[in-house]
C-alpha positions in Angstrom: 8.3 -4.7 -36.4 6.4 -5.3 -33.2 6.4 -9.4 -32.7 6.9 -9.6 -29.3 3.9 -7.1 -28.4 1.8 -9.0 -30.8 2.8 -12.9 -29.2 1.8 -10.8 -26.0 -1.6 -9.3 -27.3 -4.7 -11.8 -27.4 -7.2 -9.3 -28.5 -4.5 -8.0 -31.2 -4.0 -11.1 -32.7 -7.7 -12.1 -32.3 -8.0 -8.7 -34.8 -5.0 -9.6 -37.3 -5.1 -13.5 -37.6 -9.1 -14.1 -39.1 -7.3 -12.5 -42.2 -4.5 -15.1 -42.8 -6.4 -18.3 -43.3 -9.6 -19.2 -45.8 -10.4 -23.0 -44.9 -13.4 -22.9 -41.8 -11.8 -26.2 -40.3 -8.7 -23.4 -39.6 -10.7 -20.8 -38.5 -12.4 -22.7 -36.2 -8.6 -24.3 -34.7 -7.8 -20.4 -35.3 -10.7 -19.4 -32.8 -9.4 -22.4 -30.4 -5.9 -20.9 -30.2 -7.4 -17.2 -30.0 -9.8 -17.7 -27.3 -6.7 -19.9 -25.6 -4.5 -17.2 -26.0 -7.2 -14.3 -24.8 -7.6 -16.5 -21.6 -4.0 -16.6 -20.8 -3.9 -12.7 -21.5 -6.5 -11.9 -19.1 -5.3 -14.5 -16.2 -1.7 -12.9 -16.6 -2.9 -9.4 -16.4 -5.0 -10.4 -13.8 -1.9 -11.5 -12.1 0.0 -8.7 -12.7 -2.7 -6.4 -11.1 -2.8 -8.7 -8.0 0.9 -8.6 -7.4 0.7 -5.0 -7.8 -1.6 -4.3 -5.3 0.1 -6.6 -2.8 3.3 -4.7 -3.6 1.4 -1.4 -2.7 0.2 -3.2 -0.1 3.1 -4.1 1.7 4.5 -0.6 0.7 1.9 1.3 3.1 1.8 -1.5 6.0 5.7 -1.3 6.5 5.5 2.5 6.2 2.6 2.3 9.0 5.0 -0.4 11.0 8.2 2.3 10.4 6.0 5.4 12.2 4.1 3.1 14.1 7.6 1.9 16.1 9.0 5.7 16.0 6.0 7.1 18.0 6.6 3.9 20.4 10.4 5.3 20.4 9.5 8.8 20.9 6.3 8.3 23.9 6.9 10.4 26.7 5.2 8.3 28.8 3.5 4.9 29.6 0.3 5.6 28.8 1.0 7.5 25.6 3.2 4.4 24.6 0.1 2.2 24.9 -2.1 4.8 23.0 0.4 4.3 20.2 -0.2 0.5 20.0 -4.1 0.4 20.4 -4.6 3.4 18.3 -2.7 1.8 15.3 -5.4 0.1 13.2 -5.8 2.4 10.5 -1.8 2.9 10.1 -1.8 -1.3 9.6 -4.8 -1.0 7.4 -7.0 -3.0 9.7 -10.2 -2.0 11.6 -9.2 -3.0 15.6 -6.2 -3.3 17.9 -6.1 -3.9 21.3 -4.0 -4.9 23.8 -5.1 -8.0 26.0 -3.7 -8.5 29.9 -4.9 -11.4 31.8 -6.3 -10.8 35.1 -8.8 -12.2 37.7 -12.1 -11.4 37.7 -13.3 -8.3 39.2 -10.1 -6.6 39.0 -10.0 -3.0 38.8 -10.5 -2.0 35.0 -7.2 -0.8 33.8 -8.0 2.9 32.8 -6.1 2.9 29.5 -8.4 3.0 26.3 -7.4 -0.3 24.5 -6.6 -2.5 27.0 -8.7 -5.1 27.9 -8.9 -7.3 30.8 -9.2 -11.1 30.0 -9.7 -14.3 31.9 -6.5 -16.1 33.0 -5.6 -19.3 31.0 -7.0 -17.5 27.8 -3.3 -16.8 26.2 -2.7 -20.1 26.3 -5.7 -21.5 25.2 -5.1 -19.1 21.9 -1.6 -19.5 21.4 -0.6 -23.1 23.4 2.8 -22.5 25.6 5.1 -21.5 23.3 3.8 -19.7 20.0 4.9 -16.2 19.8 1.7 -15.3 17.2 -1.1 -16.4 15.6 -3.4 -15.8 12.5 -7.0 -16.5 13.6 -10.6 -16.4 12.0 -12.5 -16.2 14.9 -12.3 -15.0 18.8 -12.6 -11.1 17.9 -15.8 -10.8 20.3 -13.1 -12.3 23.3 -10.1 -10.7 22.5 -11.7 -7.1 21.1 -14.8 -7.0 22.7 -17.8 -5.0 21.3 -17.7 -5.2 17.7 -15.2 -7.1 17.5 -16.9 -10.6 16.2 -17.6 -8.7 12.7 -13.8 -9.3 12.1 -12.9 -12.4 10.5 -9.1 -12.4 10.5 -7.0 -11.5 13.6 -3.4 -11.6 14.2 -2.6 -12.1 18.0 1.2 -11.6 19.5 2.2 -13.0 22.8 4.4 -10.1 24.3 7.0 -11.0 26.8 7.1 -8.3 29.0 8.6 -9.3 33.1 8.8 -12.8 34.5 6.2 -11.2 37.1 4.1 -9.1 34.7 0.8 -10.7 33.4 0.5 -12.3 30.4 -0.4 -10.3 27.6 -1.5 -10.0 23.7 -1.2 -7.9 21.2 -4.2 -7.8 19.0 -5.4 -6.4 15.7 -8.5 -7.1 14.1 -10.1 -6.7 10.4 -13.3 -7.2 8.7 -12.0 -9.1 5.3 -11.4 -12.6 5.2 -7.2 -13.9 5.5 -6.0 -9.9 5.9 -3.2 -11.2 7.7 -2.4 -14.1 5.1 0.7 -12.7 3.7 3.9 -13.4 5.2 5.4 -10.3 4.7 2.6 -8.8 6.8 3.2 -11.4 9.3 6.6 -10.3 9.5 5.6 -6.7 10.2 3.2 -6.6 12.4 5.5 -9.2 14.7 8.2 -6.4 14.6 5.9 -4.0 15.7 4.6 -6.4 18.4 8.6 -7.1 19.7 9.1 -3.6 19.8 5.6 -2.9 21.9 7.2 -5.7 24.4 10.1 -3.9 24.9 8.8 -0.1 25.2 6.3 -1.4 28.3 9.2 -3.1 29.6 11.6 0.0 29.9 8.5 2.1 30.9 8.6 -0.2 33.5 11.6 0.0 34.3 11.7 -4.0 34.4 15.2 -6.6 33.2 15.9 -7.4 30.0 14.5 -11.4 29.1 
């Protein structure tokens, strides 16, 4: 009555098939195909959970990402706009994010909580010329500063804001190993990063590029 959730069922049919055969040189083939067939159950299952998870997953980032960009949308001013971006760690599910403008040294530190000056050249050291983005494992100490070497994965965005402006990055760090593995995530996170670009740039008041 219930063949196809018994096929499916190691540990059913490791109950129900020691019953059907008498020779030992089955039963021991028997116990082969069992154990086989347990395997395969638990790796499946253990699939199944994974995929899961990464479904949930991807459920709360691009729920973060959606309020994320509608506090960018709704900031009343520059500064708050910038609080939204550096403040948005725990809504990604990450432990750091911080946003990167090159400058000489000495210059005047920028007053905003999140922003961190960085030595010209290092954009493009990170990135090369062109690359929008980037998944790195190391760099958090240089790009996040104090406590930021303990994370492992970061995912670094070139924004585009003037032809004038300095060159900037969008940053986010996290403590586990390939956090920012998934392309899905990827994909998120460079939305957010896009839309950063363009709220500085109309707090600016600067062109469109």
């Amino acid at each position: 009555m219930n063949r196809a959730r018994l096929a499916e069922d190691g540990e059913l049919l490791a109950l129900l098939l020691p019953e059907r055969f008498a020779s030992s040189e089955i039963r021991d083939l028997q116990r082969f195909v069992i154990e086989r067939l347990m395997n395969e159950n638990a790796q499946l299952r253990a699939e199944r959970d994974g995929l899961r998870g990464a479904r949930a997953e991807a459920a709360h980032l691009g729920e973060g990402v959606r309020r994320a960009t509608l506090d960018l949308v709704d900031a009343r001013s520059f500064e708050e706009a910038i609080a939204v971006a550096t403040s948005s760690a725990e809504a990604f599910g990450v432990e750091r994010a911080a946003l990167c403008v090159e400058g000489e040294e000495g210059a005047a530190p920028t007053g905003t909580k999140g922003v961190r000056l960085i030595a010209p050249g290092t954009i493009a050291s990170v990135l090369g010329d062109e690359a929008m983005g980037a998944i790195l494992s190391g760099g958090g100490g240089l790009l996040l500063g104090a406590g930021g070497g303990e994370c492992t994965s970061l995912a670094v965005f070139r924004l585009k804001v003037g032809q004038q402006t300095p060159a900037a990055l969008y940053v986010l760090g996290a403590h586990g190993e390939g956090r920012f593995d998934s392309q899905e995530m990827q994909a998120d996170l460079a939305f957010f990063a896009r839309a950063l670009e363009r709220a500085i740039r109309a707090w600016l008041d600067l062109p469109k590029i």
